[in-house]
C-alpha positions as a Markdown table, in Angstrom:
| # | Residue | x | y | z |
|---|---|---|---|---|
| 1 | Unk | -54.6 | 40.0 | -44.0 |
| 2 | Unk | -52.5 | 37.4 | -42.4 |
| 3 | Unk | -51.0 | 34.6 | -45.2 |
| 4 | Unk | -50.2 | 31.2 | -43.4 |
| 5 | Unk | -48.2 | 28.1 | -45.2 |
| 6 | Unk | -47.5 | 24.9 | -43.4 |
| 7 | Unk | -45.0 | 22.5 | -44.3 |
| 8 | Unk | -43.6 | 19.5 | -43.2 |
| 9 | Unk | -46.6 | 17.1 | -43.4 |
| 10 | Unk | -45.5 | 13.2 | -44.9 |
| 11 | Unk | -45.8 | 9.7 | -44.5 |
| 12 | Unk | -44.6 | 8.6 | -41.1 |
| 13 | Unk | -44.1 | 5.5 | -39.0 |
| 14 | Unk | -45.7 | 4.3 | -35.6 |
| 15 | Unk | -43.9 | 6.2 | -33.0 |
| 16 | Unk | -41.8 | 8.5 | -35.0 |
| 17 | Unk | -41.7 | 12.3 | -35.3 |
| 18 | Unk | -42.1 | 15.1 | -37.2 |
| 19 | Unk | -42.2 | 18.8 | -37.1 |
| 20 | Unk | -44.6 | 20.9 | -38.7 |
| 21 | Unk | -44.2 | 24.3 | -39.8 |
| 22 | Unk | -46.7 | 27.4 | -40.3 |
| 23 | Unk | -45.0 | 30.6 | -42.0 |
| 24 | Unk | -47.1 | 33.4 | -41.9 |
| 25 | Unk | -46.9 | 36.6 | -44.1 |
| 26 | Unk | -48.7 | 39.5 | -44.6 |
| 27 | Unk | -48.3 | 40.8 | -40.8 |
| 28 | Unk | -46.3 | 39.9 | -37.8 |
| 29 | Unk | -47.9 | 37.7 | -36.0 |
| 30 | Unk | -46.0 | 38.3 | -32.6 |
| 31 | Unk | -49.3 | 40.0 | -31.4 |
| 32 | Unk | -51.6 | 36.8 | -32.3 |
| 33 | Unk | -52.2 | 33.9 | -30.6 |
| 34 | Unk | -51.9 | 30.7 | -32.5 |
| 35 | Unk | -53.5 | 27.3 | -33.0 |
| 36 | Unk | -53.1 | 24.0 | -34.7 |
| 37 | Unk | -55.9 | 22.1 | -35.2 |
| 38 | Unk | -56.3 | 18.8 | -37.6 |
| 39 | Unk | -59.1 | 16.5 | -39.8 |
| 40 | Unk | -59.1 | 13.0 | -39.9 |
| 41 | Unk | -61.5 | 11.3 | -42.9 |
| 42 | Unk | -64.5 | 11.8 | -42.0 |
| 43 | Unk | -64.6 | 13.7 | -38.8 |
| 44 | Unk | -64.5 | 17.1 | -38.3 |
| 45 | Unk | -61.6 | 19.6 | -37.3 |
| 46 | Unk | -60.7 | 19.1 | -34.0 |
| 47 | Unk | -58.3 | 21.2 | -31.6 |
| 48 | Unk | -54.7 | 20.2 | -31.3 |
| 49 | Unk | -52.5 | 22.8 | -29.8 |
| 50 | Unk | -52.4 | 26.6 | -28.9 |
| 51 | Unk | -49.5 | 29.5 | -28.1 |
| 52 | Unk | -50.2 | 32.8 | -26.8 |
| 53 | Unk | -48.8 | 35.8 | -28.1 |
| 54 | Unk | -46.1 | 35.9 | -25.5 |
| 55 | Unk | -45.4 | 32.4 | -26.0 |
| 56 | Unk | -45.6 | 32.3 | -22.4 |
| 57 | Unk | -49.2 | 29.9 | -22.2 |
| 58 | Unk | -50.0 | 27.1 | -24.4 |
| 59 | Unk | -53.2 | 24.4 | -24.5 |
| 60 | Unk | -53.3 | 20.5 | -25.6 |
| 61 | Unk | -55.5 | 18.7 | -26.5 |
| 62 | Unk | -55.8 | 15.5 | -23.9 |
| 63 | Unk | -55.0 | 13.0 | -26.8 |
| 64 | Unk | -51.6 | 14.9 | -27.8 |
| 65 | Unk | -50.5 | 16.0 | -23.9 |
| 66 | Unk | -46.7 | 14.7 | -23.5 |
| 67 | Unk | -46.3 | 13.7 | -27.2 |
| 68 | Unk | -46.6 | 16.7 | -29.2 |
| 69 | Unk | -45.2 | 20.5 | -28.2 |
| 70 | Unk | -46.0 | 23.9 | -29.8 |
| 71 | Unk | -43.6 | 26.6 | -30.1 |
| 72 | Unk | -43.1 | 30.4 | -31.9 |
| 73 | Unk | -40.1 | 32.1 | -33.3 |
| 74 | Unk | -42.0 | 35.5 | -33.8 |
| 75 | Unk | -38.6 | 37.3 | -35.7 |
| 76 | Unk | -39.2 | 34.4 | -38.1 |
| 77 | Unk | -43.3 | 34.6 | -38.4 |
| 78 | Unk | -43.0 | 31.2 | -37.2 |
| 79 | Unk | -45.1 | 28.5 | -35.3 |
| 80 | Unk | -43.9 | 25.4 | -35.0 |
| 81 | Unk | -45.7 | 21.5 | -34.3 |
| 82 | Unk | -43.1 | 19.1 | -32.7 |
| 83 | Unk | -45.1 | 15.7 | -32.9 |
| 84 | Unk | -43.2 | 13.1 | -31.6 |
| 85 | Unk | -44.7 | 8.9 | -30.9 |
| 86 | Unk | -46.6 | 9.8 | -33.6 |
| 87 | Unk | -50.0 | 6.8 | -33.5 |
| 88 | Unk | -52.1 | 6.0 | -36.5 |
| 89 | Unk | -54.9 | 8.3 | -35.7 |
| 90 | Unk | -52.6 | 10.9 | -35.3 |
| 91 | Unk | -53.6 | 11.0 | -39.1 |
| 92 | Unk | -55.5 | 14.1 | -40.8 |
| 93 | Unk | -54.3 | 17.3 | -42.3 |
| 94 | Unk | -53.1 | 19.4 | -39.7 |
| 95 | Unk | -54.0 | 23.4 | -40.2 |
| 96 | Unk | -52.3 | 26.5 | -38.4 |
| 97 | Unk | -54.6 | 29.6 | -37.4 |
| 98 | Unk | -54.0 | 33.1 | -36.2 |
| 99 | Unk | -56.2 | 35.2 | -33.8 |
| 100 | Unk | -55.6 | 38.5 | -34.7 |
| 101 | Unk | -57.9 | 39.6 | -31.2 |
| 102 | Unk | -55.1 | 36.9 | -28.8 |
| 103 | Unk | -58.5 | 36.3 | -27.2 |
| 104 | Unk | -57.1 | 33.8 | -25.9 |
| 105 | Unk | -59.8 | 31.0 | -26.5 |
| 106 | Unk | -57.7 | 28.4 | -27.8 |
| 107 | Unk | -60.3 | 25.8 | -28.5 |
| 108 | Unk | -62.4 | 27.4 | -30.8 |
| 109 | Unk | -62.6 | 27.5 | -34.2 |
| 110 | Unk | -64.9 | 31.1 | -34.3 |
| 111 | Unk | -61.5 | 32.6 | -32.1 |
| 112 | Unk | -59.4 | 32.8 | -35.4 |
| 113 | Unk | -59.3 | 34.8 | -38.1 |
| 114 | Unk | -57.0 | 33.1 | -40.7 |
| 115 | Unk | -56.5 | 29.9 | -41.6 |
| 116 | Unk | -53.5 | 27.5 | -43.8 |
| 117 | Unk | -54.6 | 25.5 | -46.5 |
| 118 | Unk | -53.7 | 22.3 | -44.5 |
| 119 | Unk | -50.6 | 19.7 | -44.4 |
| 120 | Unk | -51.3 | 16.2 | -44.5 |
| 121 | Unk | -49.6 | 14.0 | -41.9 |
| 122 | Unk | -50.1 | 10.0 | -42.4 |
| 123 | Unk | -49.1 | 7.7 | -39.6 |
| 124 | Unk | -48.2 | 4.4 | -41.1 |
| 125 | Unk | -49.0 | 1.0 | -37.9 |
């Protein structure tokens, strides 16, 4: 079983920044692939961002290309969300995954295996 925490969700501005963080215990996760996905009120969880195992590969989401950027630190069990001109509906809790297969389908919810509890990130106009 694969434990994953993220942190760093808060109350933001218009075009500021922010960094998320999803800690993982239980296992190293420098085999899985990893995802970011979030939930605005009222609509449902929608892809965000994706590593590869090698941290070699990684997959936006069109409405996040340029602004946000995803990155590992495997020795630390570590994925980290660099969001930066942060926009109002960049609001929603923002959850980490792990696919313990690296199947390497990015987009898709049924491609991971374990799930965070969520951070909330609110971006203030």
């Amino acid at each position: 079983q694969v434990q994953l925490v993220e942190s760093g969700g808060t109350l933001v501005q218009a075009g500021g920044s922010l960094r998320l963080s999803c800690v993982a215990s239980g296992r190293t996760i420098s085999r899985y692939d990893m995802g970011w996905f979030r939930q605005a009120p009222g609509k449902e969880r929608e892809f965000v961002a994706a590593i590869r195992w090698t941290g070699g590969r990684t997959d936006y989401a069109d409405s996040v290309k340029g602004r946000f950027t995803l990155s590992r630190d495997n020795a630390k069990n570590t994925v980290y969300l660099q969001m930066s001109s942060l926009k109002p509906e960049d609001t929603a809790v923002y959850y980490c995954a792990a696919d313990g297969r690296s199947s390497w389908y990015p987009k898709a919810e049924s491609s991971y295996d374990w799930w965070g509890q969520g951070t909330q990130v609110t971006v203030s106009s």
